[in-house]
VOGU-3710 file (C-alpha; in Angstrom, 3 decimals, decimal comma):
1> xxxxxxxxxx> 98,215/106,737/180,043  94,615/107,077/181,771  93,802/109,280/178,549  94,812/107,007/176,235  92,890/103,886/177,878  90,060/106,528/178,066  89,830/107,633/174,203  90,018/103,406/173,495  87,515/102,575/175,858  85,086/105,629/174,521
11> xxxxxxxxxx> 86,268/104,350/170,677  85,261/100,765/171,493  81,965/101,783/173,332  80,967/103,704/169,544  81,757/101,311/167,475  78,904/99,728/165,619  78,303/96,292/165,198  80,019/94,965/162,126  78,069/94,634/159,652  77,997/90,807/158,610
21> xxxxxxxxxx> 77,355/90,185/161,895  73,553/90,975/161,189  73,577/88,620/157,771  71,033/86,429/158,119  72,187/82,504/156,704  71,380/81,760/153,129  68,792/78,642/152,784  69,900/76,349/150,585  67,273/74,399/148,260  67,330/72,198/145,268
31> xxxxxxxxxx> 65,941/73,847/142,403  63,090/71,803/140,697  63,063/71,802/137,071  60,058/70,291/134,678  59,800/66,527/134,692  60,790/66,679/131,289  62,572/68,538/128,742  60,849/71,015/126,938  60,664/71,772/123,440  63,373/74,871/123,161
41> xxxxxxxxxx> 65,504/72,975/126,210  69,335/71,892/124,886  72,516/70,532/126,134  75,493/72,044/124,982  78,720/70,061/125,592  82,082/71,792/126,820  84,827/69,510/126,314  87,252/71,335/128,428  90,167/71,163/126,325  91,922/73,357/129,047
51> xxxxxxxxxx> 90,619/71,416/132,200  90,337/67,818/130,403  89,863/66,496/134,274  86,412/68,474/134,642  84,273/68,387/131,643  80,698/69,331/131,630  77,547/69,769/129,630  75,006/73,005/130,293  71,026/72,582/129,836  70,109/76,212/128,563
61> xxxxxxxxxx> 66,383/77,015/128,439  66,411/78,962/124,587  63,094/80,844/125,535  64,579/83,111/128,530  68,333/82,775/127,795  68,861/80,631/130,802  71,319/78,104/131,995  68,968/75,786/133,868  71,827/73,554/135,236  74,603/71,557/134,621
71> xxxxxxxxxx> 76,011/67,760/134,924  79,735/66,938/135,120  81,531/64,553/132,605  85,042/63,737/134,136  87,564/63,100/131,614  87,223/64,051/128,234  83,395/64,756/128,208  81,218/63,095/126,036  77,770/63,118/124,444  74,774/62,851/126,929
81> xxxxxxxxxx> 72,340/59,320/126,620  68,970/61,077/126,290  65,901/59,204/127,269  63,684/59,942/124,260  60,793/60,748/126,917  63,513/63,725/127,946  63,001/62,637/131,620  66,344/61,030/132,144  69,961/61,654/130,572  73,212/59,308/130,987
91> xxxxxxxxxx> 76,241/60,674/131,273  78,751/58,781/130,309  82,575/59,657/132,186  85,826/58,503/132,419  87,725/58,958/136,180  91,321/58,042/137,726  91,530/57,370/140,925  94,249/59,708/141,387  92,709/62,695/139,321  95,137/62,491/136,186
101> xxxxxxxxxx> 96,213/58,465/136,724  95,988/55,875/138,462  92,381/53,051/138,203  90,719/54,143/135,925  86,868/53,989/136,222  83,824/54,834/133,201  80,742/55,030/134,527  77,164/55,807/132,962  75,443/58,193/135,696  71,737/58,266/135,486
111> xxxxxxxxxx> 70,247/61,615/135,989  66,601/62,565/136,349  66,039/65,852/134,543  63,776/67,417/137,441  66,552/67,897/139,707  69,597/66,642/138,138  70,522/64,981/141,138  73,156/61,871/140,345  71,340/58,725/140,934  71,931/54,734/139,430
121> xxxxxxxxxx> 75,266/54,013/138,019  76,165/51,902/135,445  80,066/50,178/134,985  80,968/50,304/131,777  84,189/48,425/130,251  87,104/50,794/130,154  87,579/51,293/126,788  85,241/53,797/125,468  86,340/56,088/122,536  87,845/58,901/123,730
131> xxxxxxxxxx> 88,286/61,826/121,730  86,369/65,271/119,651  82,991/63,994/120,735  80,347/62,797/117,955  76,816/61,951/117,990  77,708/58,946/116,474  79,876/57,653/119,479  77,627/56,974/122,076  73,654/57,039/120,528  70,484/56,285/122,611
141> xxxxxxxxxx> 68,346/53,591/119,838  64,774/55,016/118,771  62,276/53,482/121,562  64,595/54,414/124,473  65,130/50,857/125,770  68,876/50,978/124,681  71,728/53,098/124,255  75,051/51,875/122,411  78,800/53,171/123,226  81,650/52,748/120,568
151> xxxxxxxxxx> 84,404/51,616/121,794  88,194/52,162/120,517  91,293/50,939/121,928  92,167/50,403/118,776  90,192/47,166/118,552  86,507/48,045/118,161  83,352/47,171/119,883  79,974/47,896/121,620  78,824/48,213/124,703  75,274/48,261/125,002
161> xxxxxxxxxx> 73,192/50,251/127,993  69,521/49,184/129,251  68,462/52,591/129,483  65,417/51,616/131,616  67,349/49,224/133,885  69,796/51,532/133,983  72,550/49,085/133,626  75,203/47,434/131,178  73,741/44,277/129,642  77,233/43,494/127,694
171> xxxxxxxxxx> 80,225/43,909/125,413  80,406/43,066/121,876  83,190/42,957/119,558  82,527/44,794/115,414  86,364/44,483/113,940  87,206/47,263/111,189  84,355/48,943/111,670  83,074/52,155/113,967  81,003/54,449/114,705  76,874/53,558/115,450
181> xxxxxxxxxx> 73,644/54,829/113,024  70,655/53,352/114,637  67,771/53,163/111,907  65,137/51,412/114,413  64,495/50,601/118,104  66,619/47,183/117,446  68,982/48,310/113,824  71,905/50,077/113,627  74,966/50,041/110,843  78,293/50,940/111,527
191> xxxxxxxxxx> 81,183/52,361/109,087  83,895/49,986/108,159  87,630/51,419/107,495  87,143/49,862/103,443  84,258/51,807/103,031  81,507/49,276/103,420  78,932/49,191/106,328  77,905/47,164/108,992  74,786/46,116/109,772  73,667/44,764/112,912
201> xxxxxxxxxx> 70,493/44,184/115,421  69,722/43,801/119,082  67,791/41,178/120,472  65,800/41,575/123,383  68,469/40,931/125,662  70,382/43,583/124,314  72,662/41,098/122,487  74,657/42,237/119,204  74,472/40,078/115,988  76,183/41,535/113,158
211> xxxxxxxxxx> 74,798/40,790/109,682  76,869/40,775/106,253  78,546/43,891/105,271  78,070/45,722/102,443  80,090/46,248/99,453  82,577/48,921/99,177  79,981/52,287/99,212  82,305/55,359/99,081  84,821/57,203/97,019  88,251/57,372/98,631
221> xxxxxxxxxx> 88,610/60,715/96,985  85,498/62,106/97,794  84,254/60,003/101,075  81,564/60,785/103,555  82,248/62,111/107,000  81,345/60,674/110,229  78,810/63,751/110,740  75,207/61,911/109,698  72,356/63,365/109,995  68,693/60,851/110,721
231> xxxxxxxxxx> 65,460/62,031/109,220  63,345/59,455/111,432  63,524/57,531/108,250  67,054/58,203/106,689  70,694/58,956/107,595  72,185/61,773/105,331  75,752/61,859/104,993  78,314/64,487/103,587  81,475/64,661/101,434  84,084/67,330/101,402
241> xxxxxxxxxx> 83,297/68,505/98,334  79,668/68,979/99,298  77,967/65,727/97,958  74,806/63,710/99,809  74,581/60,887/99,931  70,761/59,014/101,681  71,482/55,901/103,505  68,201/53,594/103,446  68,266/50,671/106,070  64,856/49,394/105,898
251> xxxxxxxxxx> 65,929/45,851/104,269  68,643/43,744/105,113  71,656/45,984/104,365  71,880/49,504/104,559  72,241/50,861/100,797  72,753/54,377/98,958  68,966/55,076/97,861  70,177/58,327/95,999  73,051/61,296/95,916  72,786/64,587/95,497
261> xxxxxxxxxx> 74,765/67,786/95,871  74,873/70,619/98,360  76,266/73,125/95,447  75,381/74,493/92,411  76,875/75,776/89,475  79,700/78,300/89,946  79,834/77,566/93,971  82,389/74,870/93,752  84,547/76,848/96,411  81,565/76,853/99,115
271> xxxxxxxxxx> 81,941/73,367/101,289  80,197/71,549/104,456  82,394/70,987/107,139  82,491/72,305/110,930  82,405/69,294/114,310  78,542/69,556/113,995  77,739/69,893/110,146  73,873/69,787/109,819  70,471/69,843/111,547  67,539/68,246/110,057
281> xxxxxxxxxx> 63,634/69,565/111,296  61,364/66,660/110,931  58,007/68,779/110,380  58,979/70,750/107,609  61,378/68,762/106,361  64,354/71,200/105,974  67,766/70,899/106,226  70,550/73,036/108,082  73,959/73,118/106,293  77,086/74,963/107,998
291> xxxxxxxxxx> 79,042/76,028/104,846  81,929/78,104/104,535  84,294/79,194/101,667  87,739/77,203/101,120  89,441/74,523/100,076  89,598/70,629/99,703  91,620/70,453/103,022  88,912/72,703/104,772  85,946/70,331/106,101  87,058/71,100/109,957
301> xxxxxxxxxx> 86,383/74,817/109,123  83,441/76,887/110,838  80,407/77,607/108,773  79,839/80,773/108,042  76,244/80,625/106,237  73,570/78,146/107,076  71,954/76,908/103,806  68,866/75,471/104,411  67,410/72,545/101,676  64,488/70,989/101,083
311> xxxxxxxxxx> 65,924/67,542/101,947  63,330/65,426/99,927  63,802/67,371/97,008  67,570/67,948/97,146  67,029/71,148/96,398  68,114/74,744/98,463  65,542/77,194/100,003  67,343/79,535/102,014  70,800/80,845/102,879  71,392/82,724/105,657
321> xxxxxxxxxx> 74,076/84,220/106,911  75,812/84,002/110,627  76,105/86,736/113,026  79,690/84,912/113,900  81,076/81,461/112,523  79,732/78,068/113,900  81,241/74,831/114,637  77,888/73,147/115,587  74,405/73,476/114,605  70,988/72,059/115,926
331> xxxxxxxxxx> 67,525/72,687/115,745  64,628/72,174/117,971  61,686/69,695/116,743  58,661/71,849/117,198  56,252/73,828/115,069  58,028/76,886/116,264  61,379/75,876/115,685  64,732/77,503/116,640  68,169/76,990/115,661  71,142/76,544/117,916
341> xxxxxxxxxx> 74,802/77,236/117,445  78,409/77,338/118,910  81,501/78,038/117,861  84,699/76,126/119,142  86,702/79,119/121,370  83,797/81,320/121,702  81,694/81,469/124,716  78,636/82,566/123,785  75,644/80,270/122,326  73,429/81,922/119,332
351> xxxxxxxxxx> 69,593/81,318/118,922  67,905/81,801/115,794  64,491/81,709/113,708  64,572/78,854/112,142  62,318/79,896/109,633  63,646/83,469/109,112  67,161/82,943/110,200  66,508/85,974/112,212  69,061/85,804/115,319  66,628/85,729/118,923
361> xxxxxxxxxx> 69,226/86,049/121,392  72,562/85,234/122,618  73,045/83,023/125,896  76,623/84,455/127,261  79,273/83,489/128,718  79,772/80,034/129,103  82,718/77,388/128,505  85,409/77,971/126,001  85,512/74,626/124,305  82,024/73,772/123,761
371> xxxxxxxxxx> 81,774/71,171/121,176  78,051/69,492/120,264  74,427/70,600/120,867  71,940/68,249/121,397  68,224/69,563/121,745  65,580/67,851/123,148  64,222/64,605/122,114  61,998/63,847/119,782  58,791/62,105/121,645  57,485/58,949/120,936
381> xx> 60,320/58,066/118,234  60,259/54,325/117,698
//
C-alpha cells in the first residue's frame, strides 16, 4: 500500500501541465469590410433546398477567391435589395415563430455592407412570393430610392420598400399580372397571364398607379420566359426555342421594338434555358447566353456553352465552352470584366475572362443549392 500511494504521488508530481491549460483566449473582432462593394464583389444565393429554415446568401470577393461574409435569409431565401451605391443590401425573409409554423413574420433587414451587421427592419405584408428565386421577384428601381416585392398568394400585388427610409410605404394590388421590370427610377411593367404587359409608375410617395395594358405580345407556342435581361435602356427576353425579343418602355406602354434569334442555321437543337439564362455587360455591349443541346421541353436545363452576342446587332461573337454546366450566369460591370457562374447541386462557384472565356479560378466549397448571382451594382444608374 505505502508503494502504491508512493509511485501515484511521484506520477502526479511529473505530470506536466495539460496543455490547453496554457491557451491563451481568442479575441473576438468584427471584421471591417469596404464601405462599398467593389467592382469583382458578388452575392451568390443558396436556397437551401435541404435546410429550407436557414437560407443564406455569400459575398465572395472574385479577385482573391474569398468568401467575405454572409447574411441569413430564413425561409426560402430570396434575392438581396441592393442599394445601387453598393453600401447597403435588404434582405428580404420569411420566419415562424415556432421554426417550421406557427406566426409567421417577413421582414426586410437592412444591412450595411462594411460590417454586415443587421440593423433597421422593415414589416412587410405576409404574402411575398415564395418560391425558385428570380431577379424579377423582388427588384431595387434604378435611382435606389425604391425597391418593389411581388407578391403571390395567388392574388397578386406589390409591396413597395423606401430603400433610404428603410421602411414599407404600402401595398398595392396588379390582378393577372406578375413579376416586376423596372425601366426608370419611377417605371416598371409587369407580365400578365394573357400575354400582355403591365405598365405602371411610382409617385413620390411610393404609390402604384397602373396604366393600360398592352395587347396580347407573345406566342403561346413559343412565349418568353420570366428570365429578362436590362441593358440600362432595354429588357431582353427569351423563348424556348431561342428567339429575342427587345422590350422598349420609353413611351406610354412597353412595346416589342424588334426580335431576333439566338440560333443560326443548322443549330435548331442548341436552346437558352438554365434559372439564370443571360448576363448583359453594359460597356461593351455583349451578351452572355447559357445554351445547351436538347429539346423543346429542355429550357430548365444547365448551359453548357456561353455564347456571347453583340446585343445591338443581334448578331454572335463568341462561344465558349464551360469547364462544368451552369445554372446561373453574371458578369461584373467594369472595364475588366469577369464572368460568374453556378450550377444547381454543385458547390463550387467558377470565374472567368469575360473577354477570353478563359476560366480564373474556382471559389470552393460552398452551399449545395445555390441558385442566382447578383454582382455588384451598377453606380449612378438612374
Amino acid at each position: 500500500m505505502v508503494r502504491t500511494a508512493s509511485l501515484i504521488a511521484l506520477l502526479l508530481a511529473g505530470a506536466s501541465v495539460p496543455a490547453y491549460a496554457q491557451l491563451q483566449p481568442e479575441e473576438l473582432h468584427v471584421e471591417q469590410l469596404a464601405d462599398a462593394m467593389q467592382p469583382h464583389w458578388f452575392w451568390v444565393n443558396d436556397v437551401s433546398f435541404d435546410r429550407m429554415l436557414d437560407g443564406r446568401a455569400y459575398l465572395l470577393d472574385a479577385d482573391s477567391g474569398r468568401m467575405l461574409g454572409m447574411v441569413a435569409g430564413g425561409y426560402g431565401q430570396g434575392v438581396l435589395l441592393l442599394s445601387p451605391d453598393g453600401k447597403t443590401v435588404g434582405e428580404l425573409a420569411t420566419f415562424f415563430s415556432r421554426g417550421s409554423r406557427g406566426t409567421r413574420t417577413d421582414v426586410v433587414t437592412f444591412y450595411k455592407i462594411s460590417d454586415l451587421a443587421p440593423g433597421q427592419e422593415a414589416i412587410v405584408p405576409a404574402k411575398r412570393y415564395s418560391g425558385m428565386p428570380f431577379l424579377s421577384v423582388s427588384p431595387v428601381m434604378p435611382g435606389g430610392r425604391f425597391a418593389l416585392i411581388y407578391n403571390f398568394t395567388p392574388e397578386q400585388s406589390v409591396t413597395v420598400i423606401d430603400m433610404k427610409g428603410e421602411k414599407t410605404l404600402g401595398e398595392f394590388a396588379t390582378p393577372g399580372c406578375g413579376l416586376i421590370y423596372p425601366t426608370g427610377s419611377s417605371k416598371f411593367f409587369m407580365i400578365c397571364s394573357d400575354g400582355s404587359l403591365q405598365p405602371a409608375t411610382l409617385d413620390d410617395q411610393g404609390k402604384v398607379a397602373l396604366g393600360t395594358a398592352t395587347k396580347k405580345l407573345f406566342a403561346d407556342n413559343d412565349p418568353v420566359t420570366e428570365k429578362g435581361v436590362w441593358t440600362g435602356r432595354e429588357w431582353l427576353f427569351f423563348t424556348p426555342s431561342g428567339k429575342v425579343d427587345v422590350i422598349d418602355h420609353s413611351g406610354a406602354q412597353p412595346i416589342v421594338k424588334r426580335a431576333w434569334s439566338l440560333t443560326g442555321k443548322d443549330e435548331a437543337t442548341w436552346r437558352p434555358g438554365a434559372l439564370q439564362t443571360a448576363a448583359y455587360h453594359r460597356g461593351t455591349g455583349r451578351l452572355y447566353v447559357l445554351m445547351h443541346e436538347g429539346g423543346p421541353d429542355t429550357h430548365k436545363d444547365p448551359g453548357t456553352e456561353l455564347w456571347v452576342y453583340d446585343a445591338a446587332k443581334g448578331t454572335r461573337i463568341e462561344r465558349f465552352k464551360l469547364e462544368v454546366p451552369a445554372t446561373a450566369v453574371a458578369v461584373s460591370q467594369d472595364d475588366k470584366p469577369l464572368l460568374y457562374t453556378t450550377l444547381m447541386g454543385d458547390r463550387d462557384v467558377r470565374i472567368y475572362d469575360a473577354l477570353t472565356g478563359k476560366l480564373v479560378r474556382k471559389i470552393e466549397g460552398l452551399g449545395p443549392t445555390m441558385s442566382v448571382i447578383q454582382p455588384a451594382p451598377v453606380a449612378g444608374e438612374q
